[in-house]
N, C-alpha and C positions, 0 to 999 in steps of 0.2 A: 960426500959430505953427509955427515948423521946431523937429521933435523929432527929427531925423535927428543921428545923432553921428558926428562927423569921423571921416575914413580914417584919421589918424594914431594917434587914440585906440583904432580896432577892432586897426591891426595893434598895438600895446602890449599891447591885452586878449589878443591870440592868441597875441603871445611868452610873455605869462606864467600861460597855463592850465595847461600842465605843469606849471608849479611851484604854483599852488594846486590843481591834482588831486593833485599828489605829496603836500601838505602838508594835505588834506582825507580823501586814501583810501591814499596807495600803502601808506604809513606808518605806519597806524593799527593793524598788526596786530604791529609791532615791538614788542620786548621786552628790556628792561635786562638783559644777565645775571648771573651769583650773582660775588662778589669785586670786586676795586676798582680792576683792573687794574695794579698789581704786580708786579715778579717775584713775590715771593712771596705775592700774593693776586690770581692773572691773572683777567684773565674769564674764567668758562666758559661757554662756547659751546656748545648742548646739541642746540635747533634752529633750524629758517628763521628763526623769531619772531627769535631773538637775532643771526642773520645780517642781519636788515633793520636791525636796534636800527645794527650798525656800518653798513651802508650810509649809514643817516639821520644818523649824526654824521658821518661823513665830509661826506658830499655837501651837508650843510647847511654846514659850513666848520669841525667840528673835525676835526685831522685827527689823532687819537691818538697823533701824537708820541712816543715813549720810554712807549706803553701795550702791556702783556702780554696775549696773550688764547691761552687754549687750548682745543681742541674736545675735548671729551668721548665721543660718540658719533659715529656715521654720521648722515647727515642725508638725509633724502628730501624732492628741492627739487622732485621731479615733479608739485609744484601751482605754480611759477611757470608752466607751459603755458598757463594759463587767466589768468596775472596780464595788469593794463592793458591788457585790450583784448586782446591775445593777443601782447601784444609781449615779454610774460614778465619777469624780473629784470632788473633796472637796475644797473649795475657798481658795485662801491663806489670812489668816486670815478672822473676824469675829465674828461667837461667837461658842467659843472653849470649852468642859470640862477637866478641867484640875486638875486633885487630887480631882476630885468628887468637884469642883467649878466652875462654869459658867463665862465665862470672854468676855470682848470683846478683839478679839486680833487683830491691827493694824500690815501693811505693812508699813515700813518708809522712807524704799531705792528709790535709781531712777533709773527705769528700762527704759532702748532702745531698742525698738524692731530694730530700724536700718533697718527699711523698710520688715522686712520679718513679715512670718505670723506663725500664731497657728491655723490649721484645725480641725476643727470636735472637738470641746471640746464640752463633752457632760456634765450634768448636771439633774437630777433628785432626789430634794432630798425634803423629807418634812419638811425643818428647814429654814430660813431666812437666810440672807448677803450670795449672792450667786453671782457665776460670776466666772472669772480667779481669779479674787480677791475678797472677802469678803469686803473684811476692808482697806482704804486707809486713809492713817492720818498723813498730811504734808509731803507725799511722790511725788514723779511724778512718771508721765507714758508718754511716749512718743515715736514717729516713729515706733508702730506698728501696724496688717493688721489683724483682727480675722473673717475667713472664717467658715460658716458653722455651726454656735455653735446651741445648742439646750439647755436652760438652761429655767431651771423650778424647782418651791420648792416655798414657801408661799408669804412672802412681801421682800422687800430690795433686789432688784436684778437686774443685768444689764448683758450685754457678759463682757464688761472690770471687773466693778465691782460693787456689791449693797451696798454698802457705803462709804459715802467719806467726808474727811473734811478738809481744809484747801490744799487741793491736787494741783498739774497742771498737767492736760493731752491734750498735746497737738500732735496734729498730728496721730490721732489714726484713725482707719475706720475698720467701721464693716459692713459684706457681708452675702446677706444670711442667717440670720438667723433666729430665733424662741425664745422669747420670754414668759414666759406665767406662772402666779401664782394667786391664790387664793384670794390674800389680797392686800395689797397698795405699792406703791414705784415702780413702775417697766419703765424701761426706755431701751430705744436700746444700750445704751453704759453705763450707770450710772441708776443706783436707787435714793438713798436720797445724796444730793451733799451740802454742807451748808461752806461758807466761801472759794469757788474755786473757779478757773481758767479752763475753757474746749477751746479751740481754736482751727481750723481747723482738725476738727473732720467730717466723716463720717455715718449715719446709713443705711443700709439696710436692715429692719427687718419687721416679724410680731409679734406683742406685745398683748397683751389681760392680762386682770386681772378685778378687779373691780374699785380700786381709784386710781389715783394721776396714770398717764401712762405720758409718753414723747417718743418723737422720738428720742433726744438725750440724755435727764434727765428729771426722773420724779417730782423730788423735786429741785428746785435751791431758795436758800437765802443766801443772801449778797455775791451772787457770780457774774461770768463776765461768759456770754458764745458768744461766736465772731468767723465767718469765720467759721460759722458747718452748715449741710446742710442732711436733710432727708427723705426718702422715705421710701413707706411701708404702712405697712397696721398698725392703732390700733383699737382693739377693748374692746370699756367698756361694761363689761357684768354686768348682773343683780345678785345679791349677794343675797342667801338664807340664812335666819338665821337659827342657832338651833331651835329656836321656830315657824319655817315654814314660818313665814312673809320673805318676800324679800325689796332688797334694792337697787333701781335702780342704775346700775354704773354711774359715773362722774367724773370731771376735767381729762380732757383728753387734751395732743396737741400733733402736728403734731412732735414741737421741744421741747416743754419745759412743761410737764404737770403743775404745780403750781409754779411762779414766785413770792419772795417776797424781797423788797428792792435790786433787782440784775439791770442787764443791760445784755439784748442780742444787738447784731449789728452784721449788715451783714452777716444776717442768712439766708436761706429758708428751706421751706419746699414742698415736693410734698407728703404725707403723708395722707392714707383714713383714715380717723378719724369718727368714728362710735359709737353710746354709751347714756348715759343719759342726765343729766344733767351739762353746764358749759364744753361744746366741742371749742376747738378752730383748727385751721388748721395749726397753727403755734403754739400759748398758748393759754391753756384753762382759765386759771388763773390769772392774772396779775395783784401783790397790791404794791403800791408804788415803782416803777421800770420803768425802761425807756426801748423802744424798739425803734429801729432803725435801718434804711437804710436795713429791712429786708422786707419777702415776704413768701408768700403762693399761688400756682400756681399749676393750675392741678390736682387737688385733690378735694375732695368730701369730705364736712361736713354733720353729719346725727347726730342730737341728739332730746333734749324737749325742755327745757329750755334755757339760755344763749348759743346761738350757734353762732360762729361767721368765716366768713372764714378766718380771721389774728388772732382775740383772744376770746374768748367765754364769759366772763368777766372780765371787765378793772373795777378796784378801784383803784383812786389815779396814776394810771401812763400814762406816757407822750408817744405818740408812733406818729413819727415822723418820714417822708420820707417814706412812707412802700405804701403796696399797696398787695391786695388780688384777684385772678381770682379763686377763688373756687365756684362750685355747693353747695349751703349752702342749708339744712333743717331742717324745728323745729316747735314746736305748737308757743313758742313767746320767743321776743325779739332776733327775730333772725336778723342779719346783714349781707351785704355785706362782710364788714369787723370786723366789733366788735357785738357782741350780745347785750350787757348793758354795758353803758359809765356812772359809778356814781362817785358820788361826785368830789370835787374840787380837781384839781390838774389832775383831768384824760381829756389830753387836746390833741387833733389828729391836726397835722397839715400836710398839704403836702402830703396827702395818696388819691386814689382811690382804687374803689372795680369792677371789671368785671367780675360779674359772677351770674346764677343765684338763686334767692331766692327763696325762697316756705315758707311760714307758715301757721299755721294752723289761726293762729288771727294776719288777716292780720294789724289791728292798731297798732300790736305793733311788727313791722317787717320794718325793711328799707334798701335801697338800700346799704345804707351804712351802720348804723347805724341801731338796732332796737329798741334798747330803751337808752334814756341821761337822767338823772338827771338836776336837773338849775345849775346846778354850774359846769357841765361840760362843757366843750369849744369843736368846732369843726370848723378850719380856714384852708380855701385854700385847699378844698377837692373836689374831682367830681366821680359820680358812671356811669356808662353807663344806661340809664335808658332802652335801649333797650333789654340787655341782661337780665338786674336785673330781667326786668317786674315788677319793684314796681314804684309806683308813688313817694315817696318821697324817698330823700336822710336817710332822719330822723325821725324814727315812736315813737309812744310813743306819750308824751305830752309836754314834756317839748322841746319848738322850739328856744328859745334863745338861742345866741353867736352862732348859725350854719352859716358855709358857705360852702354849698353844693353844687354845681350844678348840675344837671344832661346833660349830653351830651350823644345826639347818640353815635354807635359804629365809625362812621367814624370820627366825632369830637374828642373821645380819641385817636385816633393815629393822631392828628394833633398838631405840639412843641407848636403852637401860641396859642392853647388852653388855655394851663398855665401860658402864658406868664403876664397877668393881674397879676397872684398868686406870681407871683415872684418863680417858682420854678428853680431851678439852674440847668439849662441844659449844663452846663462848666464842672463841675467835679458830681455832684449827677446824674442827668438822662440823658437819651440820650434815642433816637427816631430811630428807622429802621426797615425798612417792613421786613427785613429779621430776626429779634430778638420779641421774646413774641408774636409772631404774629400782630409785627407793635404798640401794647400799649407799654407805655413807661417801660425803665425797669431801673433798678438800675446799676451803672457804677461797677464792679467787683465783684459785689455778685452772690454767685450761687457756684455748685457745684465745689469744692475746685481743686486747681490745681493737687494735688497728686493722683484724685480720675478720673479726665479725663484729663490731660496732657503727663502723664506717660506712654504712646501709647503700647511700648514695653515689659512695666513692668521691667525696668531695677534699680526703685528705686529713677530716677534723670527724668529730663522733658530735653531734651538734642537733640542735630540736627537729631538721628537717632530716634526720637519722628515724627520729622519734616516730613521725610521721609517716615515712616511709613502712615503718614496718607499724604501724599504728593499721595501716591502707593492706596493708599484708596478712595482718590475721583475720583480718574485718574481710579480704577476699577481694576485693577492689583492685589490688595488683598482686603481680605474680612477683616472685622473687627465690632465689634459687637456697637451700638448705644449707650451704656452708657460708651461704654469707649473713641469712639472717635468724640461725641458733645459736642467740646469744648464750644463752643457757647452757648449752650444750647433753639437752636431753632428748635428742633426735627430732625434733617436732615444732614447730613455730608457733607459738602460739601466746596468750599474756603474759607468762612468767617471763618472757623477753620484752615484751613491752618494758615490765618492772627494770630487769636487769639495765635495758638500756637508757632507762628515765635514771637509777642510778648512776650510770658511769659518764649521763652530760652532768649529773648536778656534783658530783663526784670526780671530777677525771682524775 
């Protein structure tokens, strides 16, 4: 008698032990929590237990639609390390097997973190959409704090979440963490983002993968990202094939690894951006999309190709008001501020670059600029040609519609400089030896109020904000430099007092 059971039926049983381990263990320690989901009787969210409770209706196929849920406390996730096996938390939603079927499964609800956090979520898996959240799909995320996370598994991943679409997440900041997968999509808060909203967002992370990396999102199309600001380290690694050949890493930035038809404004980046081809310090990428009243500062561009300290390659879009101080390096078309400026429509107005360049062909490397197309525009720009050490604003070949200048370093920190350009020093820029080290900077961009206002950590930016750092420059308490440079001129000192006596009377 043959007791031997067909091949067909072992690989069936092996598709769907995940899902009867998920449905036998992962599960069983999830917890409903208190309200009905409501506006006004949200869930409360208190711990993991009630994090898995949403993961398991997500991933099982509800996917809480127009459901309310708020967290109440901080949560300590640093027992998923030892979850399944040691592959740790499993995203809420994604892509799920369900009845031996492959599915994508979306989060739909609006979750408030309400200012607390979620520590130590760990993450180790070798499958895609990975994060707190897998799958976000016309849902929000909003007011919360993710410390610490370690999330890794192939492409589509981020700490919030590695997919997103039509989502808003705003007010979210992530600390601390690690980043890191094999394949494309990978971003400090978001992986692939396509038809969203992201605003006054947060990252602190080190990222690595091979394509498509961002500080804040690695993919954005036909979305708005506004008021986000990041640090950190990326790096584009070099991709081995199955067949031995390798494939240099690329599109990499500081905020936004590949831009297409969106709009960043009032963004920065201080973010090491490291890698192959098409690095930027802010975006690597940028095709038909506008940038704005954003920056790149303090950071370090290293790639080959299109490397730029604001954007690594600009087709078709418009970037305006911005300005780049990064160590930019590259064999060519590397920039100051953009690496390659092609075709029409890609038109820089009102930008400087201080910082300096290195290429390996130096024709085709410029202070500002390292390579324009003719049909590119570049109006009422100026690069320090002292720092750059390039002779031209504009390398390459094509020198039409440039208006470059170059000025010493003590000429950029002079308001009259620009004054011929007509740049708006009333509400756009503003001049002080004690802010950027004296070059000009942008009027209220920069690291976001909830991320260095919030002195106390109480949630709110509030007189005993005041206080605290009132006690901090006076030398009475100690307090650590990224939390309380309001200013963001390296140094704690009055002008933050100011700043942040403005932003309580002000919020």
């Amino acid at each position: 008698m043959n007791t031997s059971i067909p091949r067909c039926c072992l690989l069936m049983l092996a598709a769907l032990l995940p899902v009867l381990a998920a449905a036998q263990g992962y599960y069983d320690a999830s917890k409903k929590p208190d309200g009905d989901g409501t506006a006004r009787s949200p869930y409360q969210i208190a711990t993991l237990h009630n994090l898995l409770w949403i993961a398991q209706q997500v991933n099982g196929g509800i996917d809480l639609a127009d459901t309310y849920l708020v967290q109440t406390q901080d949560i300590d996730c640093s027992p998923t390390r030892q979850w399944d096996g040691g592959h740790g938390w499993a995203a809420i939603g994604g892509m799920q097997t369900v009845n031996g079927m492959v599915k994508k499964m979306a989060f739909r609800g609006h979750y408030d973190g309400q200012g607390h956090a979620i520590n130590q979520l760990y993450v180790n898996r070798p499958t895609d959409f990975q994060g707190l959240f897998g799958y976000v799909y016309g849902g929000s995320v909003r007011g919360l704090r993710l410390n610490g996370a370690h999330i890794e598994c192939t492409e589509n991943l981020g700490v919030l979440t590695g997919y997103a679409f039509e989502e808003e997440v705003t007010d979210c900041h992530v600390a601390q963490s690690m980043v890191k997968g094999s394949g494309i999509y990978l971003g400090g808060l978001m992986g692939y983002q396509s038809y969203g909203t992201t605003r006054d967002c947060t990252v602190d992370a080190a990222i690595s993968g091979y394509d498509y990396l961002g500080g804040i999102v690695s993919w954005c199309v036909e979305g708005t990202v506004s008021r986000c600001h990041a640090t950190g380290k990326i790096a584009s690694i070099t991709k081995t094939e199955t067949d031995g050949t390798q494939q240099v890493g690329r599109l990499a930035g500081g905020l936004v690894g590949y831009l297409s038809n969106a709009h960043v404004d009032s963004c920065s980046s201080s973010v090491e951006v490291v890698g192959g081809n098409q690095m930027g310090g802010l975006v690597g990428v940028a095709v038909k999309s506008v940038i704005a009243h954003s920056y790149a500062a303090g950071n370090r561009v290293k790639g080959i190709t299109y490397v730029g300290g604001l954007v690594g390659k600009n087709e078709e879009t418009a970037v305006n008001d911005c300005f780049a101080r990064s160590t930019v390096e590259g064999e060519s078309s590397v920039g100051g501020l953009i690496g390659s400026l092609d075709y029409s429509g890609s038109d820089v107005a009102r930008c400087y670059a201080a910082g300096q360049v290195t290429a390996t062909n130096a024709a085709i490397a410029g202070g500002l600029v390292g390579n324009k197309s003719y049909t590119a525009t570049v109006k009422s720009c100026y690069y320090d040609k002292e720092i750059s050490q390039q002779a031209e604003g504009v390398g390459g070949f094509a020198h039409n519609d440039c208006q470059c200048e170059a000025k010493t370093t003590a000429q950029m920190k002079v308001q009259d400089t620009y004054a011929a350009a007509h740049w708006d020093f009333a509400r756009v820029w503003a001049i002080d030896a004690a802010v950027n080290e004296g070059y000009p900077h942008l009027v209220g961009v920069g690291p976001t109020v909830q991320r260095h206002g919030d002195i106390d950590g109480d949630g709110m930016v509030n007189v005993s904000d005041v206080t605290v750092l009132i006690n901090c420059v006076l030398g009475s308490a100690s307090y650590s430099l990224n939390v309380s440079d309001i200013d963001g001129d390296g140094t704690v000192n009055v002008s933050d007092v100011t700043a942040l006596i403005n932003l309580v009377l002000n919020p």
